[in-house]
Rosetta silent file (secondary structure, phi, psi, omega in degrees, C-alpha in Angstrom):
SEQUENCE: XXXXXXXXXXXXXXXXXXXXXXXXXXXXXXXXXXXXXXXXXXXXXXXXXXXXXXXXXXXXXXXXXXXXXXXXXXXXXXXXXXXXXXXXXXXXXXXXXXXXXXXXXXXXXXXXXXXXXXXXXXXXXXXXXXXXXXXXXXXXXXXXXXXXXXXXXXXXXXXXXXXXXXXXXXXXXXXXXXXXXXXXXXXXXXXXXXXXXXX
SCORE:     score description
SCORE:     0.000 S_00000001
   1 L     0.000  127.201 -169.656    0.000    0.000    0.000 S_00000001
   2 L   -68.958  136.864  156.532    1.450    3.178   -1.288 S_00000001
   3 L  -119.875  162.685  174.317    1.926    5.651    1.631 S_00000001
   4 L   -96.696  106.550 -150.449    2.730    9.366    1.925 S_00000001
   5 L   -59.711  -36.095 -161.381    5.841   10.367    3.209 S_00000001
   6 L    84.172   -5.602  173.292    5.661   14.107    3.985 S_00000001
   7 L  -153.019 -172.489 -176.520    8.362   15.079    2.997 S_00000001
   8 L  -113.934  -21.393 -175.025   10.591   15.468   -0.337 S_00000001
   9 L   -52.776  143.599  137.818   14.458   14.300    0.888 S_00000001
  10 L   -52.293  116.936  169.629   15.352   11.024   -0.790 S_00000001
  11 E   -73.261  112.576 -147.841   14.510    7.978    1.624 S_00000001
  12 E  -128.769  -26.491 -124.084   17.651    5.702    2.285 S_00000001
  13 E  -168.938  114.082 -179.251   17.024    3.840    5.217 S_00000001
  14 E  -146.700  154.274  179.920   14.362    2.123    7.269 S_00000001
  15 E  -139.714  130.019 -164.146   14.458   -0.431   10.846 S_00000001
  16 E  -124.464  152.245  148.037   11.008   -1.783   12.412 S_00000001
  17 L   -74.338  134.369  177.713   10.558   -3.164   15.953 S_00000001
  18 L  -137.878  -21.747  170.092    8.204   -6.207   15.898 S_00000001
  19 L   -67.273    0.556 -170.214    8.638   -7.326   19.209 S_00000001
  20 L  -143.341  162.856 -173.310    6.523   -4.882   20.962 S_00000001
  21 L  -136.663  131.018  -20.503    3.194   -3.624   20.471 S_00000001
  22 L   -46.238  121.342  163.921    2.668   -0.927   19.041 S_00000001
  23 L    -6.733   68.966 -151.617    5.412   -1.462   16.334 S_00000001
  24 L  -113.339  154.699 -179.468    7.491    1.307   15.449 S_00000001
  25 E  -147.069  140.278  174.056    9.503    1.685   12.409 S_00000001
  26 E  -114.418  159.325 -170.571   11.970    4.578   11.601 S_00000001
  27 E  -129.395  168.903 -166.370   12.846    5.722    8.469 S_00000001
  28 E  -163.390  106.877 -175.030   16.083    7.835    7.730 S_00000001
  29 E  -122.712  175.085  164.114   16.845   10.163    5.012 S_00000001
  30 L   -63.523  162.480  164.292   18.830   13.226    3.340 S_00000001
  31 L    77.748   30.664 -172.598   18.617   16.192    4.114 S_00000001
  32 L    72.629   -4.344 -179.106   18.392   15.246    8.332 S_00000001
  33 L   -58.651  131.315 -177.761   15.204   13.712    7.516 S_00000001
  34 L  -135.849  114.220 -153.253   14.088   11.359   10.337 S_00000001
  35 L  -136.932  120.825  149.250   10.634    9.678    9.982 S_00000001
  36 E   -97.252  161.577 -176.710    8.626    7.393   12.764 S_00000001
  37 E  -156.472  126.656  179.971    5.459    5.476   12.632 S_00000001
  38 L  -103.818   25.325 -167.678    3.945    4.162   15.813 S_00000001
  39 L  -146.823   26.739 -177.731    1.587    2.032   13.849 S_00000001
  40 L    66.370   16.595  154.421    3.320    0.123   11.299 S_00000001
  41 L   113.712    1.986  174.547    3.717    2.923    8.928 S_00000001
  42 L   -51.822  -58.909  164.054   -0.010    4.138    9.010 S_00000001
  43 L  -127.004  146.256 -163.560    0.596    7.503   10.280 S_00000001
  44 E  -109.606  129.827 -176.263    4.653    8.919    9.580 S_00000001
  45 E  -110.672  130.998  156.443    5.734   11.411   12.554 S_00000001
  46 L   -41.563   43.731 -177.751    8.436   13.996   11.465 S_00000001
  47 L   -57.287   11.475 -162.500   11.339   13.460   13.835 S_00000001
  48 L   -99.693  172.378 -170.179   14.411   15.163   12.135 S_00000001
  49 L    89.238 -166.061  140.501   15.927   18.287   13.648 S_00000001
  50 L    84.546   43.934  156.395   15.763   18.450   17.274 S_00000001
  51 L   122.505   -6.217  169.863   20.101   17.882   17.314 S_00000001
  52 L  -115.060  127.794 -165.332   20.431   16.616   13.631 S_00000001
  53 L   -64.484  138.316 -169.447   21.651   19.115   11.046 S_00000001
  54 L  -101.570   27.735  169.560   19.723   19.372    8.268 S_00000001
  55 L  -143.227   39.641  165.682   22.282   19.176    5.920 S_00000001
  56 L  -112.004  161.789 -151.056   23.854   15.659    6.706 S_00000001
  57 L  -128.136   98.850 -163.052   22.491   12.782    4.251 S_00000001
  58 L   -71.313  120.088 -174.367   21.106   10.184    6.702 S_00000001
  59 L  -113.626   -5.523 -174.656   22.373    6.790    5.015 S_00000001
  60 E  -167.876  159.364 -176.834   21.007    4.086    7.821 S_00000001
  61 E  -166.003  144.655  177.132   19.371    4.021   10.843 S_00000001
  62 E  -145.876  133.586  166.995   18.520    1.156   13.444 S_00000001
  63 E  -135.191 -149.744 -140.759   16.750    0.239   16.695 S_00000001
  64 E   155.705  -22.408  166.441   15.825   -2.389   18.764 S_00000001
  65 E  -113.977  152.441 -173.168   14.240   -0.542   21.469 S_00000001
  66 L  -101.088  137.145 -156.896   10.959    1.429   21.277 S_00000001
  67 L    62.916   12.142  125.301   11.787    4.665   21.344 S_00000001
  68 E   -34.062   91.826  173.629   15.352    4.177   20.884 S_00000001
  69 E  -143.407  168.137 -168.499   17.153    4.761   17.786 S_00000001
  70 E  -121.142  153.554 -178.225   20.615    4.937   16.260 S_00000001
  71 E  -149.415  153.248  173.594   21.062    6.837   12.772 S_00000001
  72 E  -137.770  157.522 -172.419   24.291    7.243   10.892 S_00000001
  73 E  -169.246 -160.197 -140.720   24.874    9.819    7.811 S_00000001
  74 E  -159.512  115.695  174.910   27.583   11.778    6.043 S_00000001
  75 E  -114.220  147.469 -158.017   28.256   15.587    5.500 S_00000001
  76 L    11.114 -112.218 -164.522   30.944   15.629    2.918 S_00000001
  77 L   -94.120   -8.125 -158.053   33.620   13.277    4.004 S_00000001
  78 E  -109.451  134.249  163.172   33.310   13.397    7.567 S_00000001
  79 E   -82.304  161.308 -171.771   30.700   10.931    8.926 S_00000001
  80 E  -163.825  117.485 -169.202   28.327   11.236   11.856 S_00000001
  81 E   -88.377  114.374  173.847   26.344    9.052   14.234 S_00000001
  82 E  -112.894  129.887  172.703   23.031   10.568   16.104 S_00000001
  83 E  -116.405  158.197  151.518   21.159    8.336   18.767 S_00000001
  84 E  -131.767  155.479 -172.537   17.933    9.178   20.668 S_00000001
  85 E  -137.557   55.995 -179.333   16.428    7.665   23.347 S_00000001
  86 L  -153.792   18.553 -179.739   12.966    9.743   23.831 S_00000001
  87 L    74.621   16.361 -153.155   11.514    8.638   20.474 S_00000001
  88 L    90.889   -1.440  126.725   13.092   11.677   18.557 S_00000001
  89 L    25.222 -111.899  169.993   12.746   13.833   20.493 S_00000001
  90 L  -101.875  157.303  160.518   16.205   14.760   21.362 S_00000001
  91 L  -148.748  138.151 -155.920   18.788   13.493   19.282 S_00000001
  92 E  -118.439  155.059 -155.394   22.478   13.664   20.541 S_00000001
  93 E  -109.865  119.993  155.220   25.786   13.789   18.150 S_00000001
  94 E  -141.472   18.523  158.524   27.915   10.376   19.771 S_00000001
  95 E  -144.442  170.969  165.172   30.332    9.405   17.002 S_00000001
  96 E  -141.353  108.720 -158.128   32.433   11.519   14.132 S_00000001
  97 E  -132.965   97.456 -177.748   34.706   10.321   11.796 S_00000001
  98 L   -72.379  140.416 -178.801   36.848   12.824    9.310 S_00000001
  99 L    45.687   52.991  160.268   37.521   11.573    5.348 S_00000001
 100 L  -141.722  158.906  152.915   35.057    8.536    5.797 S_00000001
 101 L  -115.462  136.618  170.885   31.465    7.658    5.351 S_00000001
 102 L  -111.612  130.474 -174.779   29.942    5.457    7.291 S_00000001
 103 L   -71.782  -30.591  163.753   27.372    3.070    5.323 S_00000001
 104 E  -151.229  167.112  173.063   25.303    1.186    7.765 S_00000001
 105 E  -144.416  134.386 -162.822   24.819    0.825   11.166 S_00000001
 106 E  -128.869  156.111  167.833   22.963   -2.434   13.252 S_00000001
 107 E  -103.328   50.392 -174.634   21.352   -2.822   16.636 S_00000001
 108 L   -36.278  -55.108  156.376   21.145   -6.196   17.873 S_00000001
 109 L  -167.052  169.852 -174.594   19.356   -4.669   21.221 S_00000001
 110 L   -15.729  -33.664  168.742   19.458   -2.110   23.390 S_00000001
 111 L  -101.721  -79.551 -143.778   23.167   -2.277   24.200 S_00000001
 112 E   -97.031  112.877 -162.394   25.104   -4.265   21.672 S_00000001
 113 E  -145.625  163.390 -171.979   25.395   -2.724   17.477 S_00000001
 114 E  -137.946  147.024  146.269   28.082   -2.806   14.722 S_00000001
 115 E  -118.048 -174.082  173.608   28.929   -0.109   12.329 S_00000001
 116 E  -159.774  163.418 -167.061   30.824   -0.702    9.059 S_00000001
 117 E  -169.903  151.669  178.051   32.049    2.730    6.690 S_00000001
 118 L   -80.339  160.375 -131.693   34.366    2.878    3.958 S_00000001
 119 L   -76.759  165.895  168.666   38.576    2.532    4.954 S_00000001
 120 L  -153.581  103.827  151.768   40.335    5.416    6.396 S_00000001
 121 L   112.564  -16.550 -179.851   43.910    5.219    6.475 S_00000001
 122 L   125.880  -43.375  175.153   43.850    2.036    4.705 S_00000001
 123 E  -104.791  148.469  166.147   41.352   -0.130    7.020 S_00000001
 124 L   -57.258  123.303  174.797   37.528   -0.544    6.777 S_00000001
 125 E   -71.336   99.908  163.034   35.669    1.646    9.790 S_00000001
 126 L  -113.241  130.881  138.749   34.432   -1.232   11.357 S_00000001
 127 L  -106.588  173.463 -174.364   33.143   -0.598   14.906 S_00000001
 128 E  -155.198  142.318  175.950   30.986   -2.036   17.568 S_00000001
 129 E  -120.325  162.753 -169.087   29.507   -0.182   20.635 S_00000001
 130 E  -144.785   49.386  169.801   27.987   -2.343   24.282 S_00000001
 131 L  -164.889   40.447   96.731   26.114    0.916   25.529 S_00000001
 132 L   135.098   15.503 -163.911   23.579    1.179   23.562 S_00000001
 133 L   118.188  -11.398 -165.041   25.339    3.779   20.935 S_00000001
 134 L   -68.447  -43.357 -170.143   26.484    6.401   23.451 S_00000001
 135 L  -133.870  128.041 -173.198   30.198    4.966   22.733 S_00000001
 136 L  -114.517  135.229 -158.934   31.825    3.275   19.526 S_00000001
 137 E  -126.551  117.333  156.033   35.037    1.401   19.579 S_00000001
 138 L  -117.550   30.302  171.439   37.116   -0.602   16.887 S_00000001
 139 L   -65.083  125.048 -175.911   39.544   -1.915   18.566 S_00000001
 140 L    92.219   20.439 -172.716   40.310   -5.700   17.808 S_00000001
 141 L  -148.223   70.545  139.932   38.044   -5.399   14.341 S_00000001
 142 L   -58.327  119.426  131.000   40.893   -5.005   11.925 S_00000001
 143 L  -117.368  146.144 -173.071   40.275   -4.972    8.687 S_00000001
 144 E   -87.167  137.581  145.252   42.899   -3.936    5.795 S_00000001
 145 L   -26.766  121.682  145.121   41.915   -2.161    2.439 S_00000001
 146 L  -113.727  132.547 -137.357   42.786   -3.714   -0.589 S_00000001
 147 L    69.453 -131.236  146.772   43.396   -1.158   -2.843 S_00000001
 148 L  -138.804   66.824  168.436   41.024    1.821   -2.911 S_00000001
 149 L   -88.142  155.169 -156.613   38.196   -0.217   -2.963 S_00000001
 150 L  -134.450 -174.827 -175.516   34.658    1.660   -0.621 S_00000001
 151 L  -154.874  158.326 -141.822   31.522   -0.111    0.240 S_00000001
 152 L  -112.218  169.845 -162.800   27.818    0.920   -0.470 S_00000001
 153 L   -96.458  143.545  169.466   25.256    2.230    1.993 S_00000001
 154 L    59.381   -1.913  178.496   23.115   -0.544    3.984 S_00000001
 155 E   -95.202   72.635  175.931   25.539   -3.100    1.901 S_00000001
 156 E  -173.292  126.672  178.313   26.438   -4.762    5.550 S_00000001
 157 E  -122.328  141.334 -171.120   24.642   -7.456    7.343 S_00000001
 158 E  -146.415  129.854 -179.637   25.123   -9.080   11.060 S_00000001
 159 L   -57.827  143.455  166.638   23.478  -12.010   12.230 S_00000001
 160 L    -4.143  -57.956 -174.861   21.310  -12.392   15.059 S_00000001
 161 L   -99.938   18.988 -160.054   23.298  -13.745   16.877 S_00000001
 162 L    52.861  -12.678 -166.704   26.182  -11.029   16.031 S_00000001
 163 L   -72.970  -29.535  169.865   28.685  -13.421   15.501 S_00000001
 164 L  -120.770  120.447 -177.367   28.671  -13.030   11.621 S_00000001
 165 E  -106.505  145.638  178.955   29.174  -10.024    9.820 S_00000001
 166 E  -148.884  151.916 -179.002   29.282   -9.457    6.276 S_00000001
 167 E  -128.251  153.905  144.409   30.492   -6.018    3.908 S_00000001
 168 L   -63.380  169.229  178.004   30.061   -5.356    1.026 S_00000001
 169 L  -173.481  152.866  176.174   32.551   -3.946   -1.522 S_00000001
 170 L  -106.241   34.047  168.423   33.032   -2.900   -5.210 S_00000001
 171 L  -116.937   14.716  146.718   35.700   -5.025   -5.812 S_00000001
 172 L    95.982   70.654  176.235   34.140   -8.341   -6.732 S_00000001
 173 L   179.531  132.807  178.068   34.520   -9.472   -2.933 S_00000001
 174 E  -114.914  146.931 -172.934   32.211   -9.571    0.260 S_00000001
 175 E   -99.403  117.010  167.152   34.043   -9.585    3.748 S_00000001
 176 E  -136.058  154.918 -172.151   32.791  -11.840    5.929 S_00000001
 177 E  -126.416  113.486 -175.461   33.597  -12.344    9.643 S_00000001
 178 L  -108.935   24.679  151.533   32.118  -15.117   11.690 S_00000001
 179 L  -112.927   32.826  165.586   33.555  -14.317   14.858 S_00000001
 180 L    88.017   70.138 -175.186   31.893  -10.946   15.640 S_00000001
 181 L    39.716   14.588  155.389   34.646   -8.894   13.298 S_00000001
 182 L   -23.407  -88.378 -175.119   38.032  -10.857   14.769 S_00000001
 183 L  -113.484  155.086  177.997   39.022  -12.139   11.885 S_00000001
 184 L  -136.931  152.865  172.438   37.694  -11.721    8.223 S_00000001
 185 E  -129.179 -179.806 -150.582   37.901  -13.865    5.071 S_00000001
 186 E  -128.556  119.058 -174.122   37.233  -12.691    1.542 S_00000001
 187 E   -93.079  100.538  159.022   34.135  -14.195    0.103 S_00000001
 188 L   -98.483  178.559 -135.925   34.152  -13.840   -3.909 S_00000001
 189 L  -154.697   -5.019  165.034   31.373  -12.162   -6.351 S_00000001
 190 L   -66.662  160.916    3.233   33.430  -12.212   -9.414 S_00000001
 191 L   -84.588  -12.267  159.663   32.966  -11.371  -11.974 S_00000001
 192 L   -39.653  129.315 -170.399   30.455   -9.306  -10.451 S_00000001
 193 L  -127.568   18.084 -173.595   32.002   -6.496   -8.987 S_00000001
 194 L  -123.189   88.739 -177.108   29.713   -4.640   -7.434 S_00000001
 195 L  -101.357   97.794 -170.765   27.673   -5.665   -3.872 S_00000001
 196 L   -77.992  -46.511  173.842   25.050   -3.263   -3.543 S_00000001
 197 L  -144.692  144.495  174.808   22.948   -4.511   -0.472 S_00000001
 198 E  -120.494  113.700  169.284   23.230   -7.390    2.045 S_00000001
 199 L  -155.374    0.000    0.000   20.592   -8.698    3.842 S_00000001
């Protein structure tokens, strides 16, 4: 069923709750656009502003808790992480990253999420936060470049059970990690060279 959005920003990004009643699903877009629905998308509540700039390009967004959500986007080069925990409310600036974008970001629950971004420096921005988003860490979730190959927005998937992670890449290869980003092995997709979404 076609619905109406409300707004005009190109729509990149959407994460539902299912486990709770009412439902809620967020939506995540350019231009700071931030979109809720406490009803399974029936009626869409305007959530952007209120601590997110309206000129970062919202590329993912995830939650796991109701009224809880994590969003990640990109103003030129430098990346930028917003969470809220008042349903949109508020929304608070808790990561930054200069000459990267980061492409998706997952929630497992309330505490435990992965991000993944394209390399800086030569390694893939992989991180993982255990506080619910407030703080993001990559330490021990090395991965190397190869080349100057990037990865694609929302082209990153993590299992249930977090233990397996997978990236995307445009270099005829998917990254996959099945010990919660440890270690990674190189899955290939030639001659395809191009992994546009994982899920």
């Amino acid at each position: 069923i076609e619905q109406t959005s409300g707004v005009t920003s190109k729509l990149n990004s959407a994460s539902m709750i299912g486990n709770f009643q009412p439902s809620q699903v967020w939506i995540c877009g350019d231009a700071g656009v931030v979109l809720k629905s406490n009803n399974q998308g029936s009626v869409w509540l305007n959530m952007s502003g209120n601590g997110i700039p309206s000129n970062v390009n919202l590329v993912s967004i995830s939650c796991k808790a109701i009224d809880t959500a994590v969003t990640a986007g990109n103003i030129g080069t430098t990346s930028y992480v917003y969470r809220t925990v008042n349903g949109g409310l508020n929304w608070t600036q808790v990561f930054s990253q200069a000459n990267g974008k980061i492409n998706a970001v997952w929630m497992r629950n309330a505490l435990l999420g992965f991000m993944a971004g394209d390399p800086v420096g030569g390694r893939w921005s992989v991180f993982k936060t255990t506080n619910g988003g407030i703080n993001w860490d990559s330490t021990g979730l090395f991965l190397p470049q190869a080349g100057s190959e990037t990865g694609f927005h929302n082209s990153f998937f993590v299992s249930n059970n977090a233990n397996n992670i997978w990236i995307g890449t445009n270099n005829m290869r998917i990254y996959y990690s099945s010990n919660s980003g440890i270690n990674w092995t190189v899955q290939s997709t030639s001659p395809e060279q191009n992994t546009y979404f994982i899920t």
